[in-house]
C-alpha positions in Angstrom: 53.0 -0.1 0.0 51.1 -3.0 -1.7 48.2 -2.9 0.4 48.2 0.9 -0.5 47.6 0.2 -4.3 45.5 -2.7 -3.8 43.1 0.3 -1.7 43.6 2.3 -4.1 42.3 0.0 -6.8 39.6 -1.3 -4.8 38.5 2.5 -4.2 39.0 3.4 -8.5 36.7 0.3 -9.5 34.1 1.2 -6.5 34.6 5.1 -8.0 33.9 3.7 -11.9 31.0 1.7 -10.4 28.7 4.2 -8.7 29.4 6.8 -11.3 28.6 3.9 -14.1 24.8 3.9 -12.7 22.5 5.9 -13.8 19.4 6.9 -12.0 16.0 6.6 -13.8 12.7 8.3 -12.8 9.6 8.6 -15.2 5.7 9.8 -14.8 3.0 7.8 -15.9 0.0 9.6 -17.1 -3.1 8.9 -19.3 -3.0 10.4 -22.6 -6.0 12.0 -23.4 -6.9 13.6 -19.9 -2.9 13.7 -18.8 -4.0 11.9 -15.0 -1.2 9.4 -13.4 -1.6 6.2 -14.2 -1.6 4.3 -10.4 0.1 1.0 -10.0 1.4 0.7 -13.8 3.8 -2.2 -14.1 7.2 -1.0 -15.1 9.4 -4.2 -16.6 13.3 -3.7 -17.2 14.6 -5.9 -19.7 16.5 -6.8 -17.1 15.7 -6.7 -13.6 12.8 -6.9 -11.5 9.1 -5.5 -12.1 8.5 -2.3 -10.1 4.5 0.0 -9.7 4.5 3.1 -10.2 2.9 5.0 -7.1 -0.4 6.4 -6.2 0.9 10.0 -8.4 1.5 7.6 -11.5 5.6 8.1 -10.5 8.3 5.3 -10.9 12.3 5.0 -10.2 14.5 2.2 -10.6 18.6 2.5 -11.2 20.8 0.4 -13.8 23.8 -0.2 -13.0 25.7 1.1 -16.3 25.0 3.9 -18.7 21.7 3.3 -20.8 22.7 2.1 -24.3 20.2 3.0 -27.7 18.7 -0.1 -27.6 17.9 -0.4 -23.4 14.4 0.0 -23.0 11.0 -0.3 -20.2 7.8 -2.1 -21.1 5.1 0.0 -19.2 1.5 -1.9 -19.0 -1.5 -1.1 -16.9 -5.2 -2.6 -16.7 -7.1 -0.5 -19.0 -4.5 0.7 -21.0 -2.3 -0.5 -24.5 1.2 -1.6 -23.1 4.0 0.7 -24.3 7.4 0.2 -25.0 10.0 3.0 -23.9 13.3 3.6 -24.5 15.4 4.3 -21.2 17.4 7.3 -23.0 14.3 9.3 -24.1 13.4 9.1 -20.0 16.2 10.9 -19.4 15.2 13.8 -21.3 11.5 13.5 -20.7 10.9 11.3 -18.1 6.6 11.5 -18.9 4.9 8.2 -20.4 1.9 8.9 -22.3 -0.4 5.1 -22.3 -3.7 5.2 -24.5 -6.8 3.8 -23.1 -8.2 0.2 -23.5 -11.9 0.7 -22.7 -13.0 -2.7 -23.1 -10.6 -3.3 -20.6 -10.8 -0.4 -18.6 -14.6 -0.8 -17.4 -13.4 -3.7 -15.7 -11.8 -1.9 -12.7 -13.4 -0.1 -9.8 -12.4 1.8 -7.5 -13.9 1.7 -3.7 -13.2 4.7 -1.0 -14.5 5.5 2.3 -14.0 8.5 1.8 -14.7 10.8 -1.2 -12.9 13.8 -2.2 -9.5 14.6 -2.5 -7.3 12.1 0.0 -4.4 15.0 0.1 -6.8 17.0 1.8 -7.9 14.5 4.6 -6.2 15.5 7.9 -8.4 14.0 10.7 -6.9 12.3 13.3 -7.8 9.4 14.8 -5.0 8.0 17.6 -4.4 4.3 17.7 -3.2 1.8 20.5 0.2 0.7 19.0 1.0 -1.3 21.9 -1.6 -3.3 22.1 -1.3 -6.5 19.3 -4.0 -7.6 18.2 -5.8 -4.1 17.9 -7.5 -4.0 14.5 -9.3 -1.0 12.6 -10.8 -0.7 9.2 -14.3 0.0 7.0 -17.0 -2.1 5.4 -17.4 -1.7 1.6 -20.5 -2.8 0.1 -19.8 -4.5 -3.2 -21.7 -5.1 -6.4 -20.9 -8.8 -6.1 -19.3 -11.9 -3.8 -16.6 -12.9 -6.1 -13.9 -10.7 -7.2 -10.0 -9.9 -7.2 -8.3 -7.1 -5.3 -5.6 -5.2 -6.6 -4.5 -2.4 -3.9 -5.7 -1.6 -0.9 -4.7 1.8 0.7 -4.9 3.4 3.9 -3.5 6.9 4.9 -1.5 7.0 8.4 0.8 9.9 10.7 3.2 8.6 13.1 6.5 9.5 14.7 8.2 6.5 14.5 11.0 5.4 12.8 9.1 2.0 10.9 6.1 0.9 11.9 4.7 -2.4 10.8 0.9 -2.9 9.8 -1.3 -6.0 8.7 -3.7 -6.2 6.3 -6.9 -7.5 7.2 -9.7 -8.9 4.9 -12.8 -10.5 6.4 -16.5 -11.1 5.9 -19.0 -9.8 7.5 -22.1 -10.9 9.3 -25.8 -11.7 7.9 -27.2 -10.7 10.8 -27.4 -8.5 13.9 -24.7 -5.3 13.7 -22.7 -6.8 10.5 -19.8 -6.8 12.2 -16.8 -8.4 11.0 -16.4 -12.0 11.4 -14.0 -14.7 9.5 -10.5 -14.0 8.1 -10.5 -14.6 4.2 -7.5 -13.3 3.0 -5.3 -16.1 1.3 -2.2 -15.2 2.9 -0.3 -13.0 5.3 -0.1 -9.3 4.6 2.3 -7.3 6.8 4.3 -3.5 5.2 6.6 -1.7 7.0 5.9 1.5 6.2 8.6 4.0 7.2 6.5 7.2 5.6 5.9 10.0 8.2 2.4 11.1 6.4 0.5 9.8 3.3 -0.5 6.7 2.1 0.4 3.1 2.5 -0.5 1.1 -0.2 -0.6 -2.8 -0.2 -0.3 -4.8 -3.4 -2.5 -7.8 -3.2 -1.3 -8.6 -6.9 -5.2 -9.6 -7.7 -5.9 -11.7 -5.1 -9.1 -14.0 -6.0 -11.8 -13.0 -3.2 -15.1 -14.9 -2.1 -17.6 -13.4 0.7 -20.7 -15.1 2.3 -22.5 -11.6 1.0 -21.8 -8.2 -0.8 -20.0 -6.5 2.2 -16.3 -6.7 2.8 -14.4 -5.3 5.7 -10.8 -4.1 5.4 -8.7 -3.7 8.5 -5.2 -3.1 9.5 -3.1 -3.7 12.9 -0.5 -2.0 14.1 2.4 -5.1 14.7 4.8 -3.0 16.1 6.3 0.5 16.0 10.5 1.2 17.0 12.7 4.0 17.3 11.0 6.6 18.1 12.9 9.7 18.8 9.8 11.8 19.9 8.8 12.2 23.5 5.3 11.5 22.9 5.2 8.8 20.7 1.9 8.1 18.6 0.4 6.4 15.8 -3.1 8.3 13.6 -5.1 6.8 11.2 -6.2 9.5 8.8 -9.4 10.8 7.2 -12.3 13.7 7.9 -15.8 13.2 7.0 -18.3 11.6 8.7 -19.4 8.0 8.6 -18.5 4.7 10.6 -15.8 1.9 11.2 -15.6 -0.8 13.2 -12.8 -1.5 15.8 -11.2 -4.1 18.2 -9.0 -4.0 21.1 -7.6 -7.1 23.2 -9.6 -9.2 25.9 -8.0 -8.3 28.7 -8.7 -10.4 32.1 -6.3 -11.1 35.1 -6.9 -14.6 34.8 -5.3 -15.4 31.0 -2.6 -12.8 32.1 -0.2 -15.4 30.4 -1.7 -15.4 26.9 -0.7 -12.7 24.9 -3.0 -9.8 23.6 -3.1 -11.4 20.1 -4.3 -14.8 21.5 -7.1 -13.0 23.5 -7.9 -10.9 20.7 -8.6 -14.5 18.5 -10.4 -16.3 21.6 -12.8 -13.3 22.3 -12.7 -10.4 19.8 -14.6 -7.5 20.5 -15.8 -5.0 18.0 -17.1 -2.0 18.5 -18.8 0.7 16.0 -17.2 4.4 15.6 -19.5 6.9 14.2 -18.2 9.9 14.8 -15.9 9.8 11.6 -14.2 7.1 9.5 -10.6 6.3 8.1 -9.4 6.8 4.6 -9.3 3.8 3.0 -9.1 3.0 -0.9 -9.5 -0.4 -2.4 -9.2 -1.6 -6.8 -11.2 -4.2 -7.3 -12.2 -6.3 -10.9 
């Protein structure tokens, strides 16, 4: 009987619990034209930082009933920061931010790609099983030294998760450009267990420095699991024309103990598509 009520009590406080958080979801949008505000930093007084998505939308859950004097501190680069209360959310969840134009000409935004990316829907299969396949797109730059904020690319796959690296390397002076030395500070790897759209990687500003004005941006496949589909498959997406470069593994019956990623180091090979290119989309200042 004891252990009864002590379930019993155990379920009543779990109950009181759930039903004392309260969901939050807002829209970020620029004042004077009423477009999402991308990547806006959303700070709980409490709590860690979230980004709002590519559509400008946020969601975060506290875990009691919002109070008159809970609020959000919503900034973004190019715009005034704004302080919102968390109870005006919940009855119109839009954020209006006014424009900081001294800041705002600061930021640019690269694409390989133009036009609408909800409209790309080309195809282009990838190797998943091979590590150490890479794939990506050579920006041209206004300058050698910057900082990169996001980088997106827009996949399809079947899978249940599927893990991809980030890639950032220079490219050559000479002969095809191709890409050459790994620059990126540190290790970027997302699991991204979206069906269809965008992944987005948050570099946080990362300070960049290349031998010339051209960048190339790449991703690998690391690994894909628990697919349920007889046919499994991974796409890159986009659907105009114009060129990226690629690499698969070295593959030779001799270094048949290596693994593809150590070939892929020792002898990379790239090679040129020009039939059409991914969607990629990089912020830069």
């Amino acid at each position: 009987m004891r252990k009864r009520y002590t379930l019993l009590i155990l379920l009543f406080l779990v109950t009181a619990s759930i039903s004392a958080q309260q969901k939050v979801n807002g829209l970020v949008e620029d004042d004077e034209t009423g477009e999402p505000v991308s990547y806006a930093s959303v700070m709980p007084e409490k709590g860690d930082m979230i980004v709002t998505d590519s559509s400008g939308k946020f969601s975060l859950t506290i875990r009691r009933q919002p109070r008159s004097g809970d609020s959000l501190f919503i900034s973004a680069i190019g715009y005034f920061s704004k302080k919102v209360a968390v109870k005006d959310l919940l009855t119109n969840n839009k954020v209006k931010l006014s424009q900081q134009e001294t800041v705002l000409d600061q930021v640019r935004i690269f694409a390989s790609l133009k036009g609408d990316e909800r409209k790309f829907g080309y195809f282009r299969d990838w190797k998943v099983k091979n590590q150490g396949s890479e794939i990506g797109f050579i920006f041209e730059l206004p300058r050698q030294e910057f900082q990169i904020g996001q980088v997106q690319v827009k996949i399809n796959h079947n899978y249940d998760t599927c893990w991809l690296k980030l890639h950032l390397r220079e490219v050559s002076k000479f002969g095809l450009n191709e890409p050459e030395r790994e620059i990126a500070h540190k290790e970027t790897i997302l699991p991204t267990t979206i069906k269809n759209g965008l992944v987005e990687f948050d570099l946080n500003w990362e300070e960049v420095s290349i031998n010339s004005n051209k960048l190339y941006v790449g991703f690998e496949v690391v690994k894909c699991g628990c697919s349920q589909s007889a046919a499994p498959s991974f796409f890159f997406m986009g659907n105009e024309e114009g060129s990226n470069f690629y690499k698969e593994p070295w593959i030779n019956k001799t270094d048949s103990n290596r693994s593809n990623k150590e070939l892929a180091e020792i002898a990379p090979v790239w090679k040129r598509g020009v039939d059409y290119t991914i969607y990629v989309r990089m912020t830069t200042r």
